[in-house]
N, C-alpha and C positions, 0 to 999 in steps of 0.2 A: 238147150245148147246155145251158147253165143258165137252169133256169124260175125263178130267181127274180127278184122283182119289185124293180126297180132302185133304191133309195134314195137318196138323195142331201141332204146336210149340210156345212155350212160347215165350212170347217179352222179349229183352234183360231188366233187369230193375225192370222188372214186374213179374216173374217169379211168379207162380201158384195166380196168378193175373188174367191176361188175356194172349188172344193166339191169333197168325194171322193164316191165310191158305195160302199157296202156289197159291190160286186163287182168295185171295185177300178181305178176307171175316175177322171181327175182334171180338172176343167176349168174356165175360166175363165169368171168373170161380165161380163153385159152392164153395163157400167159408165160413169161422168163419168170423166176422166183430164184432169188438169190440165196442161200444158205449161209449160214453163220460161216463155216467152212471154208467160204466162199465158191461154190460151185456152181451155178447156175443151169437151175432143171427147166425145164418145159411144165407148165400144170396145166391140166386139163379144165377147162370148164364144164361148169354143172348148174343143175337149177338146185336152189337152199331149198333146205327145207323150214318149212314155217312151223313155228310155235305158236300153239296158243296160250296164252297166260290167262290168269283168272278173271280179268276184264275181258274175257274173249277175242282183241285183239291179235292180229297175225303179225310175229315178230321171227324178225331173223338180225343171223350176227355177220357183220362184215366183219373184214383183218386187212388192215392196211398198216403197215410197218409194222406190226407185231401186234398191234395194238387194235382191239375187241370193239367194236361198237354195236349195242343192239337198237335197230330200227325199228319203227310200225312203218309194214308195207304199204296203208291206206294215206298215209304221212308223205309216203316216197313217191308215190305214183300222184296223188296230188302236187306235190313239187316240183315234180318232172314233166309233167302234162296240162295243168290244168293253171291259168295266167292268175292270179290271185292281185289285181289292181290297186282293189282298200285294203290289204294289207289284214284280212279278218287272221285269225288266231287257229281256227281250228275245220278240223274237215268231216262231214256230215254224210252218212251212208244215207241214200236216200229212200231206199228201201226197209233199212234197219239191222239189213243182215251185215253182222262184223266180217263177216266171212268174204262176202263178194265185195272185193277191193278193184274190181272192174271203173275205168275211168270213169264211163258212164252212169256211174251208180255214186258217185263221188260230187261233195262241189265246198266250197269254201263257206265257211259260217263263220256268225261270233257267237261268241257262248252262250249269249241270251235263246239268240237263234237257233244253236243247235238243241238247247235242253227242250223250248218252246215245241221243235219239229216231235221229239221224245214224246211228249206230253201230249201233243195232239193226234199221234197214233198210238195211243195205249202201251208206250213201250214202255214205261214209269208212271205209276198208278201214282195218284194224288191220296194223300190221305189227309180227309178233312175232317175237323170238330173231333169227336171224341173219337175214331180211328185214329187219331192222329197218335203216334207213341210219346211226344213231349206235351200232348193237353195237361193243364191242373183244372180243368173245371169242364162243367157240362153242359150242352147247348142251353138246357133249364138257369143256369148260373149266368150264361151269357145272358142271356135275354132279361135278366132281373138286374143284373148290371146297367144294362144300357137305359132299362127304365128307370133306374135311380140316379142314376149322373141326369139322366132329361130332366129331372124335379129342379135340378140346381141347388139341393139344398145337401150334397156330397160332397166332399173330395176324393179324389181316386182313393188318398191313403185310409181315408173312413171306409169309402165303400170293401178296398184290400182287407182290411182289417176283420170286418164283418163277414168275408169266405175263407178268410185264413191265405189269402196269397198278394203277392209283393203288389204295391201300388203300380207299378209299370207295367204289369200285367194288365191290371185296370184300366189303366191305359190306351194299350194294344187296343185291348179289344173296344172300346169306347171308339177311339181312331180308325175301327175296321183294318186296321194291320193285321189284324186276325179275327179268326172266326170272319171273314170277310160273304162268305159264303150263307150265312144267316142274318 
């Protein structure tokens, strides 16, 4: 359970609209709402409920002048809370769980950054050499590659030719742009 103490601030936009918390929670104000009619009711405030969509992201929809917009909460409370200085692009659960949009579990990334954090906690498995689902050749081919471009007496498109795949291929892997891992 989290002890911390619940915050709660207007969204940019929305202001005495709706409000996030600092722990990731989003909900609406008690407010005048004007009908087409023209009648002016009282609406109650509530907390939205969050969707999750197939990126497991928690999304919900605001309505400001009639008009729909759907958020990522981890987006909102990042905005709202947390000073972002360089200007980085995107926001990094530090944990991994999409789900706890808790500020402290939040912090500002660039994309290198955040896939990098990904990848360094098994959250996105690498798949290398012949795992790989777009290889055309086998670590055996790499390796007999690389020692026929060493002779100097190849060109990529000879050596291509000779396993049946495109000289920039040859390439690649010559340059260790791939197959870097052998």
């Amino acid at each position: 359970m989290n002890n911390e103490v619940e915050e709660w601030r207007d969204i940019e936009g929305y202001e005495g609209i709706y409000q996030v918390s600092n722990l990731g929670r989003v909900k609406s104000l008690d407010r005048a709402v004007q009908h087409r009619n023209g009648k002016v009711l009282m609406k109650k405030g509530k907390q939205l409920k969050v969707v999750y969509a197939g990126n497991k992201y928690g999304r919900i929809i605001l309505n400001k002048n009639g008009k729909k917009s759907a958020k990522l909460i981890h987006r909102l409370v990042a905005l709202t809370f947390i000073i972002n200085e360089t200007n980085l692009k995107e926001v990094n659960h530090k944990d991994l769980d999409k789900t706890n949009n808790s500020v402290e579990n939040l912090e500002w990334v660039s994309p290198k950054q955040n896939t990098q954090h990904a990848f360094n906690n098994r959250y996105i498995k690498r798949y290398l050499g012949e795992d790989n689902h777009r290889a055309v050749v086998t670590e055996e081919v790499v390796l007999k590659i690389r020692e026929l471009h060493a002779t100097k007496k190849y060109r990529y498109k000879d050596i291509g030719e000779m396993f049946g795949i495109h000289h920039s291929v040859v390439g690649y892997i010559v340059r260790r742009q791939t197959w870097r891992h052998i």
